[in-house]
C-alpha positions in Angstrom: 0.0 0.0 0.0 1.7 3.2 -0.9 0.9 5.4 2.5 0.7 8.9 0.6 -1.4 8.3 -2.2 -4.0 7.0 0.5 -3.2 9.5 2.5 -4.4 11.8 -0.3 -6.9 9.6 -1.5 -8.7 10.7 2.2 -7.8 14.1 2.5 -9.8 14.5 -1.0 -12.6 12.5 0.0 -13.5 13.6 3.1 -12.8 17.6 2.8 -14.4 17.2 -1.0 -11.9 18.8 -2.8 -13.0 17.5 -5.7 -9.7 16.4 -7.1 -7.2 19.6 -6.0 -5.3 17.0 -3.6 -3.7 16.2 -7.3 -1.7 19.0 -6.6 -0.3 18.8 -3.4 3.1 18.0 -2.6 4.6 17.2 0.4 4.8 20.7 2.4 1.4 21.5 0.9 0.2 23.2 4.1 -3.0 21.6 5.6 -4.5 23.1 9.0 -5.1 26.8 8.7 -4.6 26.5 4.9 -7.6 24.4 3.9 -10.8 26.3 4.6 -12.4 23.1 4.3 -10.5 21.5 7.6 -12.4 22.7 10.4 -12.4 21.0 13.5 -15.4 18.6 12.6 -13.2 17.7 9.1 -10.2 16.8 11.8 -12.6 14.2 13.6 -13.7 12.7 10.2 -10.5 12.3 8.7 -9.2 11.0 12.0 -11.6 8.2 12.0 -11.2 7.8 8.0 -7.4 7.3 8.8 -8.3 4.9 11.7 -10.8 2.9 9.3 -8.6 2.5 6.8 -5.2 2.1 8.1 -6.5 -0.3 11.1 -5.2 2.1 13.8 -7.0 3.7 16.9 -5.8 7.9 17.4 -5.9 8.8 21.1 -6.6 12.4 21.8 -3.3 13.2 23.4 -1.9 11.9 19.7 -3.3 14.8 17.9 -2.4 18.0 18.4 -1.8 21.0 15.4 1.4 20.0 14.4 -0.1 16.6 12.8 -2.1 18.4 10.0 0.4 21.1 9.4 1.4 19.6 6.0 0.8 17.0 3.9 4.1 15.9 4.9 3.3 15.9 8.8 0.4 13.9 8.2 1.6 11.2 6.4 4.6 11.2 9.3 1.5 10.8 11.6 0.3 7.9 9.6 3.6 6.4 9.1 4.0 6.4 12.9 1.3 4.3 13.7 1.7 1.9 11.7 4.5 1.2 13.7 7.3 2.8 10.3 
């Protein structure tokens, strides 16, 4: 399973973006960037990335830094799958 195209893959599916993700590289910023990731979007793609990925998120995991960029999040991802 390539890690970043899934990563992708969710981050356009669950904020709708309608294909832009096509363009992001990997310090494409994220939180603060994306009008579309509000704090509701953050639950969501939390428990996308836990659905698909087979991982549980505590709350102390997650703070800003983890959607800062594409890069961070896939880092994030990495991370718990134990990479």
């Amino acid at each position: 399973m390539d890690i970043r195209s899934e990563v992708v893959s969710i981050l356009d599916e669950v904020l709708s973006l309608n294909g832009r993700t096509k363009a992001f590289v990997l310090d494409t910023p994220l939180l603060g960037a994306l009008p579309e990731l509000d704090s509701m979007a953050v639950v969501a793609l939390i428990t996308t990335l836990e659905e698909r990925f087979g991982f549980t998120v505590d709350d102390d995991e997650i703070d800003g830094s983890v959607f800062a960029s594409l890069a961070s999040l896939i880092d994030f991802v990495h991370h718990k799958l134990g990479g």
